[in-house]
N, C-alpha and C positions, 0 to 999 in steps of 0.2 A: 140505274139511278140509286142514289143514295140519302139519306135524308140529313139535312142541315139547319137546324132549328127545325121549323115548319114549310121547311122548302124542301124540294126535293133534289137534287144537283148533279152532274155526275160525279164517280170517285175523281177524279182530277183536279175537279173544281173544292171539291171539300176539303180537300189535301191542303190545296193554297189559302181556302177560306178560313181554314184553322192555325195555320200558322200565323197568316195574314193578324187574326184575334190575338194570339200569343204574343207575338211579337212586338203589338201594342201596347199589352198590360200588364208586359213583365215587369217594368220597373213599379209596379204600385200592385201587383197579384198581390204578393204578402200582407198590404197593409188591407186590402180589397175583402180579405179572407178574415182577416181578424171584424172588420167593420162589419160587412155583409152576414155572419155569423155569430154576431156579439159575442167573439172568442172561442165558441160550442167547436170549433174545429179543430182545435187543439186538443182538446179533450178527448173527439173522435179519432184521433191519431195516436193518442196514447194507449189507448182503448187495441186501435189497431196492432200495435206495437207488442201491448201484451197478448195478444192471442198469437203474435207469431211467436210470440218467444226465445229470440235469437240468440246461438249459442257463439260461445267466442271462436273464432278461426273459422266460422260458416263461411260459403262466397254467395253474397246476396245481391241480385241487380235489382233494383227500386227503377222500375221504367216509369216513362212521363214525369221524372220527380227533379224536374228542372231545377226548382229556391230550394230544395235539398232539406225538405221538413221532416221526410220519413227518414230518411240516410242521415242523418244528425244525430234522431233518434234512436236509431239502431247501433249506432256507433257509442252513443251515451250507456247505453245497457249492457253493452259488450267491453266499451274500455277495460274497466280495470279487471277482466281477461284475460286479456291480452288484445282486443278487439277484433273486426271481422273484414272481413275482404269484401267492403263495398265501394259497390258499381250504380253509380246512377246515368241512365241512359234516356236520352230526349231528343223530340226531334228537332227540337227548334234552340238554336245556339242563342237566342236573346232571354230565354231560360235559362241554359246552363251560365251564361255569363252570370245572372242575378246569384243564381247559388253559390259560384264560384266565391263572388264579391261576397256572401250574409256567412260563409262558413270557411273565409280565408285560412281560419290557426287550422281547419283541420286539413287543409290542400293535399298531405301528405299521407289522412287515412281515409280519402272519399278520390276515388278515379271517377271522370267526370267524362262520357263519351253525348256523343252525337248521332243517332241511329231512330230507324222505323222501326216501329214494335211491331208492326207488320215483315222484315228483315232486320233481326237486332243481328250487331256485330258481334257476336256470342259464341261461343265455342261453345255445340251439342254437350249436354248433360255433363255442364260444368258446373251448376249453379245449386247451391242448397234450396236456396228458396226463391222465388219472384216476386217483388209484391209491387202494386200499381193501385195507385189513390188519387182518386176523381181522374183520371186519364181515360179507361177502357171509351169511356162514354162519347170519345171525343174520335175516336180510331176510324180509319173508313169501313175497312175489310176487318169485322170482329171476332168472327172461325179464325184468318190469318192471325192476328194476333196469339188470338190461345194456341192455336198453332204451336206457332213459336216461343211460349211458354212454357208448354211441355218439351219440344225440341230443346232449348236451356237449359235442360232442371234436369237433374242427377235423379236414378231411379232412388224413391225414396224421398225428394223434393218436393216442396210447400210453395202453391199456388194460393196467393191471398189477394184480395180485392174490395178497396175502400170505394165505394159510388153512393153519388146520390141517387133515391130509389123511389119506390110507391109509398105514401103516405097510408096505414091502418089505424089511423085515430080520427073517430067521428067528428068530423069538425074541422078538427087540424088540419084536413085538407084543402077545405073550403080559404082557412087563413092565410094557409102558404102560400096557395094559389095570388092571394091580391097582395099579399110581400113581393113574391117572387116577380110580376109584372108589373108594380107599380114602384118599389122600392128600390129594389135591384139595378133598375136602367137611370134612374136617377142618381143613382150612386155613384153606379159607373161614369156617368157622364161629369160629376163634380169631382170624382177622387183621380177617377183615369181619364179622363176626356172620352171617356169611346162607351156611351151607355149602348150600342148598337153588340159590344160584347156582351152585356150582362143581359139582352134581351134574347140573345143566342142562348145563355147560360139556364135560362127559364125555358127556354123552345126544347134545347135539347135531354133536356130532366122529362121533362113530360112525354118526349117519344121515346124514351128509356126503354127498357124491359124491367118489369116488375121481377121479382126475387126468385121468384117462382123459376119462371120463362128463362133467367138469367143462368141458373142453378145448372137446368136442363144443357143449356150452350154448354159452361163447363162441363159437364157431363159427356157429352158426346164430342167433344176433343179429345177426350182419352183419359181425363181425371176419376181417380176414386172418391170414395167417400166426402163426397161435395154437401155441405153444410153453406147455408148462412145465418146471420143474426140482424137481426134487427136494430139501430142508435135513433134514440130520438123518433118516436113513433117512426119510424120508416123514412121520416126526412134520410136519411144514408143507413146503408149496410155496407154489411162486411161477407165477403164470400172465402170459402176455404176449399181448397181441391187439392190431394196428393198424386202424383204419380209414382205407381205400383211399377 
């Protein structure tokens, strides 16, 4: 069994239970994301963006990066480079459609695939870097994934990871907590119709693994010098792992 929110389910059923959520709130994720984080996640992604660093002509697959926020990004920093060979990979096609539609002009420097990050359609140790924001948390099988991340990544390749994580500010815990369950599913249900996603989106933050316990996962996939950082007391981190 695998856990889903506060249920526990088998991998089968998560699989569909997840899509199932995606596929409802893709047309309003974007605006969900702006509203639900009075903009703070934008910020967190820029944030993200400079710690990877990406150089022009890199090949970067941005997985679960369906409305195409990080791959915009990275394309922005790289253009006048000559830009980089990005791959944004998802599993859910009512995703990749939203991104397809919100970054039309770039169609031409953003390849847009369809894959489980648990089996991405990836050619072994092609990839300069991987990176994946707020997705990991959502995967059934999470070894499989990192997995497969190291399998993608050219020796020498940047493992980066944007999630929401453990709260470390006295207090701050306490607040998020009655945001998160009371705010949250109300939102969802007014902006997306479907608050029964954003009370998912609170269930699954909280069975998370703290930064710590996270670190240790990449670590025993195979990554080197695995680093995280802390955004906003611990509301989201960011993880960094290389493969040597």
């Amino acid at each position: 069994m695998v856990s889903f929110g506060y249920r526990d389910v088998s991998p089968q059923e998560k699989t569909t239970l997840v899509g199932e959520i995606f596929s409802s709130v893709a047309p309003r994720y974007d605006l969900m994301n702006d509203l639900m984080s009075l903009g703070v996640h934008r910020i967190w992604k820029d944030v993200f963006v400079d710690w990877l660093n990406p150089q022009a002509h890199q090949a970067i697959v941005d997985v679960a990066g369906g409305t195409g926020d990080i791959a915009s990004r990275i394309l922005e920093r790289t253009r006048r480079r000559g830009g980089a060979e990005i791959t944004v990979c998802d599993i859910n096609r009512d995703m990749l459609v939203q991104g397809r539609l919100r970054h039309a002009a770039d169609s031409s420097a953003i390849t847009w695939l369809c894959g489980n990050a648990e089996a991405l359609p990836i050619a072994s140790a092609s990839q300069d870097a991987y990176t994946i924001a707020f997705g990991i948390r959502n995967v059934t099988h999470l070894d499989a994934a990192l997995a497969e991340a190291y399998r993608v990544l050219k020796p020498g390749g940047r493992f980066l990871c944007l999630e929401f994580s453990a709260v470390t500010v006295p207090g701050l815990d306490e607040a998020y907590d009655r945001y998160s369950f009371t705010v949250l599913p109300r939102l969802g249900e007014v902006v997306a119709n479907d608050g029964a996603a954003y009370r998912y989106l609170a269930e699954s933050i909280r069975r998370w693994l703290p930064q710590g316990a996270f670190a240790k996962r990449i670590a025993q996939a195979g990554f080197s010098m695995v680093k995280y950082r802390n955004l906003s007391g611990g509301i989201a981190a960011m993880h960094s792992g290389w493969k040597v």
